[in-house]
PQR file of N, CA, C, O and H, with PARSE charges and radii, in Angstrom:
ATOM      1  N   UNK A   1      15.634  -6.530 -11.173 -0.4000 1.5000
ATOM      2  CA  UNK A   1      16.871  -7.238 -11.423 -0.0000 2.0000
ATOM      3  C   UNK A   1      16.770  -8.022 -12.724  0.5500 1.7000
ATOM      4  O   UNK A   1      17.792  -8.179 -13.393 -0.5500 1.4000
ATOM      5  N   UNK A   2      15.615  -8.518 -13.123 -0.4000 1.5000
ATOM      6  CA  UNK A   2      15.581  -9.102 -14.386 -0.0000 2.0000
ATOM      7  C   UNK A   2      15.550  -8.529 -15.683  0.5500 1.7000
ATOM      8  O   UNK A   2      15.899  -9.060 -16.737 -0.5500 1.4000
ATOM      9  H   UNK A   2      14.786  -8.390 -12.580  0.4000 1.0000
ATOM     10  N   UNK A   3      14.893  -6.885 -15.412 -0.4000 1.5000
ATOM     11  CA  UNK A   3      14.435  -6.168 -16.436 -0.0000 2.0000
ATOM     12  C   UNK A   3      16.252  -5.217 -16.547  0.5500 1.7000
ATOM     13  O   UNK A   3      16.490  -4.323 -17.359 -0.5500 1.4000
ATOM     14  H   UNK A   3      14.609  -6.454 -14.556  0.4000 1.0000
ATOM     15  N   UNK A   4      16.746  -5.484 -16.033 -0.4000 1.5000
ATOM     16  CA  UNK A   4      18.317  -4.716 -16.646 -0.0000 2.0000
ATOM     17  C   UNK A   4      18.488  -5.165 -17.867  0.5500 1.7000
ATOM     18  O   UNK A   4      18.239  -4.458 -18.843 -0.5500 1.4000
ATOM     19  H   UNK A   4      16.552  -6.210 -15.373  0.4000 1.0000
ATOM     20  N   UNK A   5      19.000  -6.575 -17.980 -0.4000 1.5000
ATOM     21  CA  UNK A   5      19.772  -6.537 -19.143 -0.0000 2.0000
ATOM     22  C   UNK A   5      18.799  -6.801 -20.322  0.5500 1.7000
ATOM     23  O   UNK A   5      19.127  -6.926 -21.502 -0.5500 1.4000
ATOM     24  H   UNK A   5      19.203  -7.150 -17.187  0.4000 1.0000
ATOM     25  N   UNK A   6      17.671  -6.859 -19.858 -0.4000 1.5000
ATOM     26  CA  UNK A   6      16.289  -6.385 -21.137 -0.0000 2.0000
ATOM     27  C   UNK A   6      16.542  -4.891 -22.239  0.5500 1.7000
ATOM     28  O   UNK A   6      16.595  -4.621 -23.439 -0.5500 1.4000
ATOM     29  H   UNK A   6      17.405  -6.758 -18.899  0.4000 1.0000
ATOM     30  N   UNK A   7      16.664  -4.096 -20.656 -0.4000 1.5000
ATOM     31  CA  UNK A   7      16.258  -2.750 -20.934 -0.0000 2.0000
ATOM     32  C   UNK A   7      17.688  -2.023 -21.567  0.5500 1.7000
ATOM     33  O   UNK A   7      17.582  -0.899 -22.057 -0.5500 1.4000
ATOM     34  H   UNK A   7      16.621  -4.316 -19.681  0.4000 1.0000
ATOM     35  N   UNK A   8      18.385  -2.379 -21.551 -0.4000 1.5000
ATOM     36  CA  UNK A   8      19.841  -1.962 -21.480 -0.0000 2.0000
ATOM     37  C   UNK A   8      20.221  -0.553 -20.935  0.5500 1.7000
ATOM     38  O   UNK A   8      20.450   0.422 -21.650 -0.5500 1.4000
ATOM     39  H   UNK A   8      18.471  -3.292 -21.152  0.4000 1.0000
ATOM     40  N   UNK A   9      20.245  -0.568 -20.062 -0.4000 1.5000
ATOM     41  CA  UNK A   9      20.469   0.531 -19.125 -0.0000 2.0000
ATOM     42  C   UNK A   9      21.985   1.245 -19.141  0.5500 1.7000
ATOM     43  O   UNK A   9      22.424   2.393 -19.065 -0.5500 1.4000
ATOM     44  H   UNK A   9      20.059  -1.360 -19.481  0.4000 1.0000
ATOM     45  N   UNK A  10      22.461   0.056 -19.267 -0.4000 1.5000
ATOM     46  CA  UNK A  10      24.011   0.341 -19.148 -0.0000 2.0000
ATOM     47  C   UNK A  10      24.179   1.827 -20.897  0.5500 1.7000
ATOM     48  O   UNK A  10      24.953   2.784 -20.934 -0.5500 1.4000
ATOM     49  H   UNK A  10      22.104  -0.877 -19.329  0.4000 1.0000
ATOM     50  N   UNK A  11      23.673   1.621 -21.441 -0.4000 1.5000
ATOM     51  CA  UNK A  11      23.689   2.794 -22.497 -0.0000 2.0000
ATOM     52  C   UNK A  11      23.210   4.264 -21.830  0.5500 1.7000
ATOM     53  O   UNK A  11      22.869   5.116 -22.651 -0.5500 1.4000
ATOM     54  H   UNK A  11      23.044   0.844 -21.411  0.4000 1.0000
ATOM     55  N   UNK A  12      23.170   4.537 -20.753 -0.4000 1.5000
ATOM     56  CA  UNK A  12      22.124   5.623 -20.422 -0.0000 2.0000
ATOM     57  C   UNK A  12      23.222   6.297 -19.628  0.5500 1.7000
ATOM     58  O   UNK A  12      23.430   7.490 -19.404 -0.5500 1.4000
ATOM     59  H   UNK A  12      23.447   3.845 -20.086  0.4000 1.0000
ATOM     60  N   UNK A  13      23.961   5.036 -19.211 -0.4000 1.5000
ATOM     61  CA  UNK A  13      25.306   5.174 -18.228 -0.0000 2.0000
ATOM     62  C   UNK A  13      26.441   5.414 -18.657  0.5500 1.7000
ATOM     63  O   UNK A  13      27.521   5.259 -18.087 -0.5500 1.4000
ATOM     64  H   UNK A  13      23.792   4.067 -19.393  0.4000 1.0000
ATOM     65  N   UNK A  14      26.182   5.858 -19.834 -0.4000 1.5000
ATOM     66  CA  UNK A  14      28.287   5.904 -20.530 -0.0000 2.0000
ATOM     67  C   UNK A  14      28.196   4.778 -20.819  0.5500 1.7000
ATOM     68  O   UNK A  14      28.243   4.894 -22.044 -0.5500 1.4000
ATOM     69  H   UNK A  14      25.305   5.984 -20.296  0.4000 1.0000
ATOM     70  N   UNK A  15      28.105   3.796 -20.647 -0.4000 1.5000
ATOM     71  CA  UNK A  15      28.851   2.040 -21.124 -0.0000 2.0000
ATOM     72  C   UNK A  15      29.230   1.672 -19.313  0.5500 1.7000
ATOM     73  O   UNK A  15      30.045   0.753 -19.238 -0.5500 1.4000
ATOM     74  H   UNK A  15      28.067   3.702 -19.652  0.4000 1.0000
ATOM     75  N   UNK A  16      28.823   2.177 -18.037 -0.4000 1.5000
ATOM     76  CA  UNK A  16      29.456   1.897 -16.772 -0.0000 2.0000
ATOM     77  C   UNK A  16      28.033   1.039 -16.528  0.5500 1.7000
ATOM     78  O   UNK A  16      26.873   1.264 -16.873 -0.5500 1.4000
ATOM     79  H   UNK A  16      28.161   2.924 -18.099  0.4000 1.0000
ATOM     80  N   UNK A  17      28.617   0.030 -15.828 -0.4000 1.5000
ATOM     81  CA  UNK A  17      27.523  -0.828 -15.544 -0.0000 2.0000
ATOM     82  C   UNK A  17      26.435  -0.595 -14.489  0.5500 1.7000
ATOM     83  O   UNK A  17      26.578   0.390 -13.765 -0.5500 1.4000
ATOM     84  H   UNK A  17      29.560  -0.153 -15.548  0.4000 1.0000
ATOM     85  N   UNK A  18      25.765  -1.089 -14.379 -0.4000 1.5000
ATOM     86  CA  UNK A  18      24.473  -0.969 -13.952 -0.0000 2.0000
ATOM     87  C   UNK A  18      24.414  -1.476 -12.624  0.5500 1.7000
ATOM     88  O   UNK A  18      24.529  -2.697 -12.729 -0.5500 1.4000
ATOM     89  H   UNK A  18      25.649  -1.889 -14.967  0.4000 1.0000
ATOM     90  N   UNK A  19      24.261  -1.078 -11.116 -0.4000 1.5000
ATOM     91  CA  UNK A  19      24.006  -2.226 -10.589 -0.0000 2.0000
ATOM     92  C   UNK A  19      23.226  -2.453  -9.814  0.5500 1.7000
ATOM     93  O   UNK A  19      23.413  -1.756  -8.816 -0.5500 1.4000
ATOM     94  H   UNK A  19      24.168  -0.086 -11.030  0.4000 1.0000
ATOM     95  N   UNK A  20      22.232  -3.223  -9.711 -0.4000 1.5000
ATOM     96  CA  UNK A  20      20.847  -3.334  -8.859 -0.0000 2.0000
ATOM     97  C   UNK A  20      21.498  -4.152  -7.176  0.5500 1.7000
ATOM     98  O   UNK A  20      22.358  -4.919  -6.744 -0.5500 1.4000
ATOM     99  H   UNK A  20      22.081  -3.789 -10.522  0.4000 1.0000
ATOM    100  N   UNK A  21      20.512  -3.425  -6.820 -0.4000 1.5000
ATOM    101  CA  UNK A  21      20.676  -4.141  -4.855 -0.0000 2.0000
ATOM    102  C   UNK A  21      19.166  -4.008  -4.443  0.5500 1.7000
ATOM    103  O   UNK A  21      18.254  -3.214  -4.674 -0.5500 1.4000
ATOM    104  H   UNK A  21      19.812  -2.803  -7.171  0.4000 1.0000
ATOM    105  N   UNK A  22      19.312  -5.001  -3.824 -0.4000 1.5000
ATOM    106  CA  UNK A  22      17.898  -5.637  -3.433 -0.0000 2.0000
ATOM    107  C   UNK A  22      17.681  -4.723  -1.782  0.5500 1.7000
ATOM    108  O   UNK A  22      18.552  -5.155  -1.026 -0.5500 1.4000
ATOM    109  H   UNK A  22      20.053  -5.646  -3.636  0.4000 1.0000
ATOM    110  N   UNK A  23      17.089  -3.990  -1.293 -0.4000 1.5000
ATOM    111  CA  UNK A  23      17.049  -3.331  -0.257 -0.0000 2.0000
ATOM    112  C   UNK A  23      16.316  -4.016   0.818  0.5500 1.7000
ATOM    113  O   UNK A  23      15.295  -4.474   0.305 -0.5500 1.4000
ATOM    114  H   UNK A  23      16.382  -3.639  -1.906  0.4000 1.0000
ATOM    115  N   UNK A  24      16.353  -4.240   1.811 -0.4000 1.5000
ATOM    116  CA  UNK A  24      15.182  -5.115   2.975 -0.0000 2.0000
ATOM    117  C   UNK A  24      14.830  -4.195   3.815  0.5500 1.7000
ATOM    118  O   UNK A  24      13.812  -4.534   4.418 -0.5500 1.4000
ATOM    119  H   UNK A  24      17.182  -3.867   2.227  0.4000 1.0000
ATOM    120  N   UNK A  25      15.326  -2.924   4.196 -0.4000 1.5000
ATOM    121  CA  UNK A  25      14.867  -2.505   4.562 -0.0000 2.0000
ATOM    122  C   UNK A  25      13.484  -0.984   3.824  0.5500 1.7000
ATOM    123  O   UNK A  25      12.816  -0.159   4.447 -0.5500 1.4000
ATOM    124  H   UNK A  25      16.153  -2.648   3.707  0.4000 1.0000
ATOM    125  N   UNK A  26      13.568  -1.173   2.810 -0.4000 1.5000
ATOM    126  CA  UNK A  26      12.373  -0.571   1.466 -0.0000 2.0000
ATOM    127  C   UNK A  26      11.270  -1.433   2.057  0.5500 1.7000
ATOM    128  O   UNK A  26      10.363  -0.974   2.752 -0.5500 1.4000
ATOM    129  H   UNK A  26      14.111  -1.843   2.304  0.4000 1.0000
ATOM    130  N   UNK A  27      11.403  -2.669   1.744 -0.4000 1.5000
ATOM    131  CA  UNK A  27      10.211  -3.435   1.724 -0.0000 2.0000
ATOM    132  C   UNK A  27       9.960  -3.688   2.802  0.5500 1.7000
ATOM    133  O   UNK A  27       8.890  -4.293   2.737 -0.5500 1.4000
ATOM    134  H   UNK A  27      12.140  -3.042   1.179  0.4000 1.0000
ATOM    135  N   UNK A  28      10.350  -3.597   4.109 -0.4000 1.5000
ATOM    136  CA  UNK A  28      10.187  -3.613   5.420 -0.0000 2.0000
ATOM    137  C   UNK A  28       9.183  -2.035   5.887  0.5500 1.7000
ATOM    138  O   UNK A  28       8.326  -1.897   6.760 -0.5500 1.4000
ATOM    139  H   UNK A  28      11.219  -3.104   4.162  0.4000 1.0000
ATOM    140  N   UNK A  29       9.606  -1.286   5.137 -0.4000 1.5000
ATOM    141  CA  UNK A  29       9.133  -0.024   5.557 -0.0000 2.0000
ATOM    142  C   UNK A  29       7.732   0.585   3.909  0.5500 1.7000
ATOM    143  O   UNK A  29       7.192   1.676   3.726 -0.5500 1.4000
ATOM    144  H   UNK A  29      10.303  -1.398   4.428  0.4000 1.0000
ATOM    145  N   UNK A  30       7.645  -0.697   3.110 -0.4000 1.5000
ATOM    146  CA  UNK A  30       6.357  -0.377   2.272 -0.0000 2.0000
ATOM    147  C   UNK A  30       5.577  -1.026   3.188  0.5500 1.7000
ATOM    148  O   UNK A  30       4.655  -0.472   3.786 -0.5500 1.4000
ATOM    149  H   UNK A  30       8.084  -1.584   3.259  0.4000 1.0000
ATOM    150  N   UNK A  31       5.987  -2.495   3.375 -0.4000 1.5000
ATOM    151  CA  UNK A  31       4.769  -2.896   4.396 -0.0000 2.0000
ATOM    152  C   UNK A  31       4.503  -2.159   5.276  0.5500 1.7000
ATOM    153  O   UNK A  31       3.314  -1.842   5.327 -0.5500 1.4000
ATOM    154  H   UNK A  31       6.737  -2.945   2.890  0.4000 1.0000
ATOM    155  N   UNK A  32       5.444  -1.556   6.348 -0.4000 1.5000
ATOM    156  CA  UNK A  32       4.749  -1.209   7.252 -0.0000 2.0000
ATOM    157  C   UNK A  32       3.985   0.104   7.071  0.5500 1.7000
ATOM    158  O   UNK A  32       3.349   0.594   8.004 -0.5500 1.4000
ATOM    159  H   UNK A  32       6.409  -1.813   6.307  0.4000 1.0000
ATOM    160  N   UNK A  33       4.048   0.597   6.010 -0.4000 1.5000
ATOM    161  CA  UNK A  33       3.314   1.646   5.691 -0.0000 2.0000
ATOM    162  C   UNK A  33       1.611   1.015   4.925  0.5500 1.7000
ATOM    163  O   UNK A  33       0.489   1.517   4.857 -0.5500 1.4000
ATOM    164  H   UNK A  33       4.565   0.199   5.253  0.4000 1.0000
ATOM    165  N   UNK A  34       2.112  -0.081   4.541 -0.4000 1.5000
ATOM    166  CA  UNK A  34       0.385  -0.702   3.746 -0.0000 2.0000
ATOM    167  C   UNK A  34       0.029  -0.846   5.407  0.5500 1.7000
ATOM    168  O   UNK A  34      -0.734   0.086   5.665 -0.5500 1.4000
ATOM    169  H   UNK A  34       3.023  -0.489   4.596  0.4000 1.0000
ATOM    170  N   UNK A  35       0.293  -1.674   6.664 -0.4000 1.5000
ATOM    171  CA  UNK A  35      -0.417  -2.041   7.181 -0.0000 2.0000
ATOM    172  C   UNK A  35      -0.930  -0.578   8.467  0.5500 1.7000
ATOM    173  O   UNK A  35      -1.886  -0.386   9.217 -0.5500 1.4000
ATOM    174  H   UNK A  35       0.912  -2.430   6.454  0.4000 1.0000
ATOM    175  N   UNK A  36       0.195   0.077   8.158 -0.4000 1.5000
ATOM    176  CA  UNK A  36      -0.403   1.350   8.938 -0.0000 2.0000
ATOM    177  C   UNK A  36      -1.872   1.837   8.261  0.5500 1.7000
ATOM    178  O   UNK A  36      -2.933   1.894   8.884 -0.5500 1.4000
ATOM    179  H   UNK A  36       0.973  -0.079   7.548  0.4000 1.0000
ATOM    180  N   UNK A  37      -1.672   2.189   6.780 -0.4000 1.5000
ATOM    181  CA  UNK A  37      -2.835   2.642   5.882 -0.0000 2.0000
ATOM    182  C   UNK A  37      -3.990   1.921   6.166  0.5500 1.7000
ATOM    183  O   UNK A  37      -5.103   2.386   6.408 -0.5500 1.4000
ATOM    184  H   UNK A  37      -0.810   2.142   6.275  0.4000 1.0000
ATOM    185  N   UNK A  38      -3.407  -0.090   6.090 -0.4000 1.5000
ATOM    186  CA  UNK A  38      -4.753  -0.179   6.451 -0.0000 2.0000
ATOM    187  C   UNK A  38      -5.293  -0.524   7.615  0.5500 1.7000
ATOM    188  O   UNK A  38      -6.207  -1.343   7.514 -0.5500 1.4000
ATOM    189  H   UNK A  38      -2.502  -0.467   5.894  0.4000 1.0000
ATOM    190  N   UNK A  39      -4.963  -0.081   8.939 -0.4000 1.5000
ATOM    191  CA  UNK A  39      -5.474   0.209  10.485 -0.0000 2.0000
ATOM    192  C   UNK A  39      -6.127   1.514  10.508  0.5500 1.7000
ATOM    193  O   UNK A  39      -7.046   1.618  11.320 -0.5500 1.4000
ATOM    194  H   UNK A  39      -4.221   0.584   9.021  0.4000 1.0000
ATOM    195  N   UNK A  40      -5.772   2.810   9.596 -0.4000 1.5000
ATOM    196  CA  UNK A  40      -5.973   3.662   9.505 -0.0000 2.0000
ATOM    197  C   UNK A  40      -7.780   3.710   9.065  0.5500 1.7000
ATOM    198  O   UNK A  40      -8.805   4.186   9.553 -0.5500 1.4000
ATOM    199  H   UNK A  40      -5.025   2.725   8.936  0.4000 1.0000
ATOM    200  N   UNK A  41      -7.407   2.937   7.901 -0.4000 1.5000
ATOM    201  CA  UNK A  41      -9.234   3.022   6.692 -0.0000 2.0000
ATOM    202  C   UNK A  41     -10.295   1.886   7.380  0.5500 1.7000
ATOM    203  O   UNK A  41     -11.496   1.687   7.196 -0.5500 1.4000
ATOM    204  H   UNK A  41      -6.574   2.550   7.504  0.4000 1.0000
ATOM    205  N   UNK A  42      -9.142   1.139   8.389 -0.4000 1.5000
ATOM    206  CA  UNK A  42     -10.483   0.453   9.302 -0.0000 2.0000
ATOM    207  C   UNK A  42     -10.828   1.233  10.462  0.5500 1.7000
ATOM    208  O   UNK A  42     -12.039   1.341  10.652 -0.5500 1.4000
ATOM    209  H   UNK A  42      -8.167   1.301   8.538  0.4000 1.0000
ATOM    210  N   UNK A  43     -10.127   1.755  11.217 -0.4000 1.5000
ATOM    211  CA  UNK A  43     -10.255   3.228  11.832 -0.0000 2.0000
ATOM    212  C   UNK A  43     -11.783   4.167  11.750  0.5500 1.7000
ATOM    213  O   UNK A  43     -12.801   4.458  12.377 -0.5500 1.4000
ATOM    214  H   UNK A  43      -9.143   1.667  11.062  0.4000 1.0000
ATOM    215  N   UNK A  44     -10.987   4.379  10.363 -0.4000 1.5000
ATOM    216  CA  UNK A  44     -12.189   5.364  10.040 -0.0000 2.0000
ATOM    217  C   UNK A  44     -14.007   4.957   9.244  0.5500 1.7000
ATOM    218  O   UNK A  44     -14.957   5.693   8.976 -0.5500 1.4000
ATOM    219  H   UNK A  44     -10.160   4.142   9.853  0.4000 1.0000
ATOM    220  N   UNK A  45     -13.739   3.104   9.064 -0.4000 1.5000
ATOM    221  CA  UNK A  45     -14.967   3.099   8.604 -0.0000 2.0000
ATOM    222  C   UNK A  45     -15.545   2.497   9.966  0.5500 1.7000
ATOM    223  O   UNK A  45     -16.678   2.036   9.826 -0.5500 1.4000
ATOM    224  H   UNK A  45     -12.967   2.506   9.281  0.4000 1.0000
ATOM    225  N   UNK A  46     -15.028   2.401  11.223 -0.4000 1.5000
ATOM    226  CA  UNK A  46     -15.896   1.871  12.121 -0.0000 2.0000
ATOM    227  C   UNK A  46     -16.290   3.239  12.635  0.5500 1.7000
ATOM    228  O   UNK A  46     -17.466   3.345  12.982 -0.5500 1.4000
ATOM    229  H   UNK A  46     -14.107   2.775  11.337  0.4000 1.0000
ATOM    230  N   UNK A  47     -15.461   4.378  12.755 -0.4000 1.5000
ATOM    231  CA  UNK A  47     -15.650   5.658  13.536 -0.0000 2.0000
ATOM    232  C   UNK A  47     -17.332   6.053  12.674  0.5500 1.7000
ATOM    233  O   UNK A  47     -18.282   6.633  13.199 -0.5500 1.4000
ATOM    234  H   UNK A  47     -14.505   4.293  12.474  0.4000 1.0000
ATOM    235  N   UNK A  48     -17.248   5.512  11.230 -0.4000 1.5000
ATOM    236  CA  UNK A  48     -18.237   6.647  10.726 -0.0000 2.0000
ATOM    237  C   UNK A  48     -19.542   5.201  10.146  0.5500 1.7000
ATOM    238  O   UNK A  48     -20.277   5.141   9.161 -0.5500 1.4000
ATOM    239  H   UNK A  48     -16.475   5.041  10.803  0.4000 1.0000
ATOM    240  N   UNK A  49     -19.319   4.266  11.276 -0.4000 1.5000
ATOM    241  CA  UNK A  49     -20.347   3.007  10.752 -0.0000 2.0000
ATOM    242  C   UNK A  49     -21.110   3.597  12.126  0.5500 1.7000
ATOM    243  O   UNK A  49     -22.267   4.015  12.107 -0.5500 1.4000
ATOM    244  H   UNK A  49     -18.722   4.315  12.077  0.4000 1.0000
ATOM    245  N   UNK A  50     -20.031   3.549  13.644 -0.4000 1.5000
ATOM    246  CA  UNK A  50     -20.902   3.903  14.561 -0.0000 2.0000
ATOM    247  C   UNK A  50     -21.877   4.794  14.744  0.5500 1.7000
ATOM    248  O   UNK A  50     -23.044   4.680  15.118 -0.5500 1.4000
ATOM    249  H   UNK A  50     -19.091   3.209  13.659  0.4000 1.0000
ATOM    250  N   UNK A  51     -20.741   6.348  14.190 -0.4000 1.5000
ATOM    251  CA  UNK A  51     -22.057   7.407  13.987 -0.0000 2.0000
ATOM    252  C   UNK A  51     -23.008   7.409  12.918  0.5500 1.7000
ATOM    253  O   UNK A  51     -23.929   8.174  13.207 -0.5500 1.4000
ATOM    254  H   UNK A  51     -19.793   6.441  13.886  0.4000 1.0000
ATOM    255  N   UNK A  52     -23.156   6.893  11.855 -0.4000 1.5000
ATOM    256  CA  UNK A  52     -24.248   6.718  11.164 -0.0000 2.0000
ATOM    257  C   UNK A  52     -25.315   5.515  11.339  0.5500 1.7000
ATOM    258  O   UNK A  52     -26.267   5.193  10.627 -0.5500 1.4000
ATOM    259  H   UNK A  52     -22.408   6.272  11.620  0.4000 1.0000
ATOM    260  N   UNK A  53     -24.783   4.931  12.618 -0.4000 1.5000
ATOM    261  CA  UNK A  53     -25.666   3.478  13.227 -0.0000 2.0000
ATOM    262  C   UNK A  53     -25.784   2.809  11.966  0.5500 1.7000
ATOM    263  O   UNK A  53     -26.690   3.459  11.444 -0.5500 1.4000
ATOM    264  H   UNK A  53     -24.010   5.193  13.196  0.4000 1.0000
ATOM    265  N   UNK A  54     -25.579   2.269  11.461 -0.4000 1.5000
ATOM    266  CA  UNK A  54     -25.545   1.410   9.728 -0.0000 2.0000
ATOM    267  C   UNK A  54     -25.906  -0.312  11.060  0.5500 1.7000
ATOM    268  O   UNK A  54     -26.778  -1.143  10.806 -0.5500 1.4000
ATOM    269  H   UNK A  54     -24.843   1.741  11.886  0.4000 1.0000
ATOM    270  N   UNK A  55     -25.170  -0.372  12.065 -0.4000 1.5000
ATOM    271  CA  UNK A  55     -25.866  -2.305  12.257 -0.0000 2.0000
ATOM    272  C   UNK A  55     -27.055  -1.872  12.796  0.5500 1.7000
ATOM    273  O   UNK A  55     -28.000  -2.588  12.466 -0.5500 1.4000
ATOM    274  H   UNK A  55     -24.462   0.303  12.271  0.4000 1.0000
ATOM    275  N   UNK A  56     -27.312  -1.017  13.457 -0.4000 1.5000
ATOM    276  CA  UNK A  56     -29.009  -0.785  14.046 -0.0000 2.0000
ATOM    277  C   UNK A  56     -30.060  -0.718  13.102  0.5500 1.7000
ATOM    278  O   UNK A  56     -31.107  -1.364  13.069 -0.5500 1.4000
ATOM    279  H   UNK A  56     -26.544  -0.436  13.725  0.4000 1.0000
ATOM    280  N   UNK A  57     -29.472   0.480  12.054 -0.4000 1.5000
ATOM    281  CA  UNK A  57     -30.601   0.147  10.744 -0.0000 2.0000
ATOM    282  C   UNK A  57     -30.610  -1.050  10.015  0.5500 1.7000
ATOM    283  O   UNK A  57     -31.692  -1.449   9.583 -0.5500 1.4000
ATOM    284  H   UNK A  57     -28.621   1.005  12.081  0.4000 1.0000
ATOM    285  N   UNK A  58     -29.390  -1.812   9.765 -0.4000 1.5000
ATOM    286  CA  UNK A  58     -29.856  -2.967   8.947 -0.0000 2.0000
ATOM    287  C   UNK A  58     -30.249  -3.938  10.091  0.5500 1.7000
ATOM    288  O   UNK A  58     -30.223  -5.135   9.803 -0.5500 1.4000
ATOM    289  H   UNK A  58     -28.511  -1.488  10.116  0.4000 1.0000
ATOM    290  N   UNK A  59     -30.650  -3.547  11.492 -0.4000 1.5000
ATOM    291  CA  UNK A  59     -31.054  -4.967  12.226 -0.0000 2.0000
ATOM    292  C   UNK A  59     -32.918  -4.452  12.383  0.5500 1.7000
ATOM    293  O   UNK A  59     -33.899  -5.171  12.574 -0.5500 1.4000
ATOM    294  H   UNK A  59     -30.672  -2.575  11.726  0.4000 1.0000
ATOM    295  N   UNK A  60     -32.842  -3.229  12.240 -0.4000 1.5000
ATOM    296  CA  UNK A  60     -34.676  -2.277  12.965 -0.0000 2.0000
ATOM    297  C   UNK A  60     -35.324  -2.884  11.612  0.5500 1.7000
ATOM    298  O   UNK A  60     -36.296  -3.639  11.604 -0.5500 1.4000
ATOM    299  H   UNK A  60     -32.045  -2.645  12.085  0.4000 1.0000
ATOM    300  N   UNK A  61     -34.210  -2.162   9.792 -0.4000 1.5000
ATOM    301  CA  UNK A  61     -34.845  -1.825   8.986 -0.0000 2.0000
ATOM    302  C   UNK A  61     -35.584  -0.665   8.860  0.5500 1.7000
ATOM    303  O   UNK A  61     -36.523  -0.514   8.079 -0.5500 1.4000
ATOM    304  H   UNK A  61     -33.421  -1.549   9.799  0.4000 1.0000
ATOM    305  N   UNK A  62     -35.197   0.063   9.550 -0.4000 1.5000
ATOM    306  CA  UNK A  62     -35.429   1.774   9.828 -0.0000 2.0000
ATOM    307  C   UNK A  62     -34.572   2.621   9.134  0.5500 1.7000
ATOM    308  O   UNK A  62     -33.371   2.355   9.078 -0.5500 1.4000
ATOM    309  H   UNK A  62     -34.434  -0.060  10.184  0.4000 1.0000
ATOM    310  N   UNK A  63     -34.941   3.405   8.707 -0.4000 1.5000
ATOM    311  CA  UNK A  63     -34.238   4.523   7.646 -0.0000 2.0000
ATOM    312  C   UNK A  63     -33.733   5.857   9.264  0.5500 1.7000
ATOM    313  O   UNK A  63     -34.341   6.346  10.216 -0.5500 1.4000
ATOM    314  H   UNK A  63     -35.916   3.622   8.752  0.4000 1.0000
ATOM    315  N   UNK A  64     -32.579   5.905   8.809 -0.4000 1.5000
ATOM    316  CA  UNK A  64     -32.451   7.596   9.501 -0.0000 2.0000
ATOM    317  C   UNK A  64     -33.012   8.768   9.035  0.5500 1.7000
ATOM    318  O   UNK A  64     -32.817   9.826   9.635 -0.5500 1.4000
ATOM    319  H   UNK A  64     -32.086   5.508   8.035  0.4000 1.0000
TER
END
């Protein structure tokens, strides 16, 4: 909304104006896509901490 009348947009348009709208439901549905992504990548680093035992070796100090 700030970068319009920077950029002049309205030239790209014939001379018809430009008009920005703020959406709530966009940003309702980026978040819920960041916080899906990140349930997802914690997901998968506990799935592959368990099978590679990573707290047993750093508690033995034993190599697999």
């Amino acid at each position: 909304m700030l970068l319009t009348p920077v950029l002049g947009l309205a030239a790209f348009t014939g001379g018809a104006p430009v008009r920005v709208a703020f959406q709530p439901g966009l940003v309702v549905g980026v978040l819920g896509l960041a916080v899906l992504a990140l349930g997802f990548a914690v997901a998968v680093e506990a799935v592959n901490n368990r099978r590679l035992r990573l707290g047993e070796v750093l508690r033995l100090g034993e190599e697999s």
